[in-house]
N, C-alpha and C positions, 0 to 999 in steps of 0.2 A: 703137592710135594715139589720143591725146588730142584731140581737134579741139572749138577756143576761137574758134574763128574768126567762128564769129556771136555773139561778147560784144563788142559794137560798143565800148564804153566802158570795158572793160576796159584799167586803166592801170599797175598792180599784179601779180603772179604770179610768188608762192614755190612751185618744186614740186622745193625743196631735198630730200635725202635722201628719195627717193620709190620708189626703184627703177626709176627711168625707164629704159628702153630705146631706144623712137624717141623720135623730136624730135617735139613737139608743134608740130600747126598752130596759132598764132597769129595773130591781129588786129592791125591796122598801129596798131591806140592805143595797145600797149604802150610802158610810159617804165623801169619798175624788174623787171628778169627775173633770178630766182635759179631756177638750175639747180645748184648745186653738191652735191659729195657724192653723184655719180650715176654710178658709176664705168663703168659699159655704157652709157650714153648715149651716140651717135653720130647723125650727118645727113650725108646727100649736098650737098654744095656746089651739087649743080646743083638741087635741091628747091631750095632757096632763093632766093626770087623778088626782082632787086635795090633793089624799096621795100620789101622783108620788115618792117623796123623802123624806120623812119623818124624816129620820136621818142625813140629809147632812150636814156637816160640812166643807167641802173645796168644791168650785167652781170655776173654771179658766174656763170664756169664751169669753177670750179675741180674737181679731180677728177672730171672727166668725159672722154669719152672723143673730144671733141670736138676735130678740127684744126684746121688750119692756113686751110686752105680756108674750111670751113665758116665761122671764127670769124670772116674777113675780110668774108664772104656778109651774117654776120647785124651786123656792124656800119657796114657798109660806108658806107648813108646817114645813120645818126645821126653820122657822123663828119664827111662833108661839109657836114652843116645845125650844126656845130660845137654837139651836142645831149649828147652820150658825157661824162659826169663822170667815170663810177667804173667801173673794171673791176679784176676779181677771177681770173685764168688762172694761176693757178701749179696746183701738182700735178695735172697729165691729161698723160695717157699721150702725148704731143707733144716733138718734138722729140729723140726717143732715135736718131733720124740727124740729125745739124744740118745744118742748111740757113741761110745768112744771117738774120739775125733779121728783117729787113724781110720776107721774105717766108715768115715762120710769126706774127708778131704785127702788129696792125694798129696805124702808128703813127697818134699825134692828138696836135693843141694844145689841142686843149677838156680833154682829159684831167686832171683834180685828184688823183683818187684813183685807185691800184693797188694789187693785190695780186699776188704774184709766191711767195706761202708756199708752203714745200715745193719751189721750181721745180728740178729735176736739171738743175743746169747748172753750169760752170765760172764765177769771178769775172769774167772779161772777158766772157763771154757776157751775163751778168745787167748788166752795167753799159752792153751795148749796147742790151739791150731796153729798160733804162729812158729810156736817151736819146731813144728814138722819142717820150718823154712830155715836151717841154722845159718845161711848164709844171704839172707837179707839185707839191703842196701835203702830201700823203700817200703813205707807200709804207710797205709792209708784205714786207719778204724774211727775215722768220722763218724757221728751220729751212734758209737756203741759206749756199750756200760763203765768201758773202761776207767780208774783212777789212778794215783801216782802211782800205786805198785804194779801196773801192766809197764807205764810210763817207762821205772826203773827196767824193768826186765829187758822192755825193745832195747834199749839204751845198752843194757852191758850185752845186749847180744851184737851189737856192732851197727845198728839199725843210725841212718844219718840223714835221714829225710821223715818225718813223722806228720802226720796229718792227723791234728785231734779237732777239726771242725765238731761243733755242736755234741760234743763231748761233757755234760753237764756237773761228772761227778771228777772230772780231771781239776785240781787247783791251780791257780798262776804259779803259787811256789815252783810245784813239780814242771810244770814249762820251763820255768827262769832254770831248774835244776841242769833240763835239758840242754837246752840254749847255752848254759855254763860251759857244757862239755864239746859245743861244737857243733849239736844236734841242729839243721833245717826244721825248725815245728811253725806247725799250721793251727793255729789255734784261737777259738771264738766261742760263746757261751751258745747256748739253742737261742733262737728268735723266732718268732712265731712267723713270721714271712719264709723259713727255711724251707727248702723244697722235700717235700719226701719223696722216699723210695718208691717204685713203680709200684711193690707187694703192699707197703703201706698205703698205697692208692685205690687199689684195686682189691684190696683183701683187707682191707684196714680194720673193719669189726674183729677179726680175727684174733688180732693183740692186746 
């Protein structure tokens, strides 16, 4: 067990691709927590105390093993002090039984930036979860199901930076659509050199 909790001033902590297993105790001055790339990483909901994070502002917990529960735990107050910019939850092992997106991601208006790469979901799922974010600035669903009609939706939601790496079923049209209107898009068909997700590494029979 990592225990940070007497780094009073601690605002900062990458403990990205570390081999993490438990959840580290944390200090409530955390603002920027990257956990990703941590594919056994897991925490009980109920460990998690509800000012755990108070001031958080960036969150990457992608490819970890991290739910539904827990993720709502550790965002819970950065979301009501309207403090949560950026968060990064696509590929971990979540949501392979769906349950309404409201209650496996935690929606916010403070939210600007997301990441959703890798997320195993259907098109209407992916364009539900983004809706919890209505004031999106950044979105990143590289490598998901998505096609033009997510495409559209990020678009009139005001969304101005779009990441459709390795997005198979997205067409140039709908890019050039984007790209019409102003949109930053990132966009490339799959290639077989692409890297995948840590869960698709590690759990890859799985899919």
């Amino acid at each position: 067990m990592v225990d940070l909790s007497s780094w009073k001033s601690l605002e900062y902590l990458d403990l990205g691709d570390t081999q993490l297993g438990n959840f580290p105790t944390l200090p409530s001055t955390i603002k920027h927590l990257f956990l990703n790339d941590n594919p056994h990483l897991h925490a009980e909901p109920n460990k998690i105390e509800p000012t755990f994070l108070p001031n958080l502002e960036t969150l990457d917990c992608s490819a970890t093993f991290i739910g539904a529960e827990t993720l709502k735990a550790l965002t819970a107050e950065s979301i009501k002090g309207s403090h949560l910019k950026k968060l990064a939850i696509g590929n971990r092992l979540s949501g392979v039984v769906a349950v309404p997106v409201e209650e496996e991601f935690p929606a916010s208006e403070s939210v600007e930036d997301l990441s959703l790469a890798y997320l195993i979901a259907p098109e209407h799922r992916t364009i539900q979860t983004v809706s919890l974010y209505p004031n999106l600035k950044r979105l990143d669903v590289s490598a998901s199901k998505v096609t033009g009609v997510a495409v559209k939706h990020f678009v009139n939601m005001g969304v101005k930076y779009l990441n459709l790496t390795e997005c198979p079923e997205v067409s140039g049209d709908a890019v050039e659509w984007a790209r019409g209107l102003g949109v930053d898009v990132e966009f490339s068909f799959p290639s077989r050199s692409s890297r995948p997700g840590a869960f698709r590494e590690v759990y890859g029979g799985m899919f």
